[in-house]
C-alpha positions as CSV (number, residue, x, y, z in Angstrom):
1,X,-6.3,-11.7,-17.6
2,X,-2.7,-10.9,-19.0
3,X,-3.0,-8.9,-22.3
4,X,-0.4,-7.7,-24.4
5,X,-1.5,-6.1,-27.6
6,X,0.9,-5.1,-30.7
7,X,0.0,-2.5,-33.5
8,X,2.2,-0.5,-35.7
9,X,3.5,-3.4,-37.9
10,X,2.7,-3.1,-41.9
11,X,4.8,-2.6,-45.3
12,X,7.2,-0.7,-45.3
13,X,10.1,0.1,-48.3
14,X,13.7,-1.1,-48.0
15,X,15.3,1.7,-45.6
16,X,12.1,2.9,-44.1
17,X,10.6,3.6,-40.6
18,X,7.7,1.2,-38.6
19,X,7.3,2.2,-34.5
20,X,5.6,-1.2,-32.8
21,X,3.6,-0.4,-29.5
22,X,2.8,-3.3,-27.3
23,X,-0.3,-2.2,-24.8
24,X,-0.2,-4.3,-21.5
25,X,-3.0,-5.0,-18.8
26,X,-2.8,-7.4,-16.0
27,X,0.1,-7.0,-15.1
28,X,1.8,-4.7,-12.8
29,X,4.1,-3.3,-15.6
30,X,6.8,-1.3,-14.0
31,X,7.9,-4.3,-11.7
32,X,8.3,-6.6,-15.0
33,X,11.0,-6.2,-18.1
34,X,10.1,-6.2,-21.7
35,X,11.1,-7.6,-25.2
36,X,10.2,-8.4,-28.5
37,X,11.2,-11.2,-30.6
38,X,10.2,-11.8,-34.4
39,X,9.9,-14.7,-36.1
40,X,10.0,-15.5,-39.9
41,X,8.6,-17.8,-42.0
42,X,10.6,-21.9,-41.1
43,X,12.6,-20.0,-38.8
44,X,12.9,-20.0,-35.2
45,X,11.3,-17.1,-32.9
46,X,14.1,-14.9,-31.9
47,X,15.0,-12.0,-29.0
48,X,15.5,-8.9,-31.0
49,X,15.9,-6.6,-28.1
50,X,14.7,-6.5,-24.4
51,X,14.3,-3.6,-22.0
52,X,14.3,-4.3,-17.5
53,X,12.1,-2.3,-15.3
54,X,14.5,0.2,-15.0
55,X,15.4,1.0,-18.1
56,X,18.3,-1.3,-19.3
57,X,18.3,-2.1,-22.6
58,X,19.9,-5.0,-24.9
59,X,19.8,-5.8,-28.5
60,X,20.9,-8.4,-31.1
61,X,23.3,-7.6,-33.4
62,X,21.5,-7.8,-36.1
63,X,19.4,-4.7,-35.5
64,X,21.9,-2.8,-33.0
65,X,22.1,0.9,-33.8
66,X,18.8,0.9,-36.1
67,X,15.7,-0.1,-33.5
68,X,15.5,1.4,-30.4
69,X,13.1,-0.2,-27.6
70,X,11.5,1.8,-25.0
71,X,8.9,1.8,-22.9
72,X,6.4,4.2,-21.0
73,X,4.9,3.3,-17.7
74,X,2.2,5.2,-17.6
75,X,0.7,4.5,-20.6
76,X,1.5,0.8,-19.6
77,X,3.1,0.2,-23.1
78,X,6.5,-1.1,-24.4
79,X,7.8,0.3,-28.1
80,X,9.7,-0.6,-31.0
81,X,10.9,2.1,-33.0
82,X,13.0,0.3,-36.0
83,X,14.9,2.6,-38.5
84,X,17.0,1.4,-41.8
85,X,14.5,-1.5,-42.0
86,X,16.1,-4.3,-44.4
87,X,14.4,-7.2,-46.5
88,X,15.9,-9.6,-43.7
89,X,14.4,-7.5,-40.5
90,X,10.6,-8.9,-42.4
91,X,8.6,-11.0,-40.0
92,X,6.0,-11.4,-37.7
93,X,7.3,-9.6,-34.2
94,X,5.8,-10.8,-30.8
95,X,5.6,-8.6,-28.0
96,X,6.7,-10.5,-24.0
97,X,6.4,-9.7,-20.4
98,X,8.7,-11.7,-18.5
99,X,12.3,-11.2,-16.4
100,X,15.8,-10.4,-17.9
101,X,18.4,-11.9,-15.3
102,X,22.5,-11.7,-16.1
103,X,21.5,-11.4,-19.6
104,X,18.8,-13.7,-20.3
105,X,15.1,-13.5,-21.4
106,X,12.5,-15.5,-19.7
107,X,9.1,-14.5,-21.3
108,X,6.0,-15.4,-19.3
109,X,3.1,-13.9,-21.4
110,X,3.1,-12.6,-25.2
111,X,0.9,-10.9,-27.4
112,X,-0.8,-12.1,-30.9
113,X,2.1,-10.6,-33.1
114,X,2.4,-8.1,-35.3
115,X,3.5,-8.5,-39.3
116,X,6.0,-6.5,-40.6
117,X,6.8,-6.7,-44.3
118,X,9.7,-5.1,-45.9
119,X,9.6,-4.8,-49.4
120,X,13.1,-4.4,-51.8
């Protein structure tokens, strides 16, 4: 079966450093694209940045120029290095397998999430 596992999430202070991982099986993960969304408490889950099979990446603009996504096909595992965290960048962020097309995120499978808490 499809598995995507997160880890790296935790407390972190106002301006700090948290790297995600997201480990994948089942999947043939060079032929698919990546992203990772978060979601906070009453709100909606949102695309926080995305990365295609070869490489192209996209981010919202909330977080552009502080988290860098990446991934590494051998190790069959997508990351989320997020720098300059803020109170507002605090949720619970969900790893996805899925296609990227003109600019738009399908997800087909996601992983269990991960909590991250940013503290003032």
């Amino acid at each position: 079966q499809v598995q995507l596992v997160e880890s790296g999430g935790g407390l972190v202070q106002d301006g700090g450093s948290l790297s995600l991982s997201c480990a994948v099986s089942g999947l043939v993960f060079r032929l698919v694209d990546m992203a990772w969304y978060r979601q906070a408490p009453g709100k909606q889950r949102d695309l926080v940045a995305s990365i295609t099979l070869n490489g192209r990446t996209r981010y919202v603009d909330s977080v552009e120029g502080r988290f860098t996504i990446s991934r590494d096909n051998a190790k069959k595992t997508a990351y989320l290095q997020m720098n300059s965290l803020k109170p507002e960048d605090a949720a619970v962020y969900y790893c996805a397998a899925g296609r990227d097309a003109f600019g738009t995120f399908s997800p087909d499978s996601w992983g269990q999430g991960t909590q991250v808490t940013v503290s003032s």
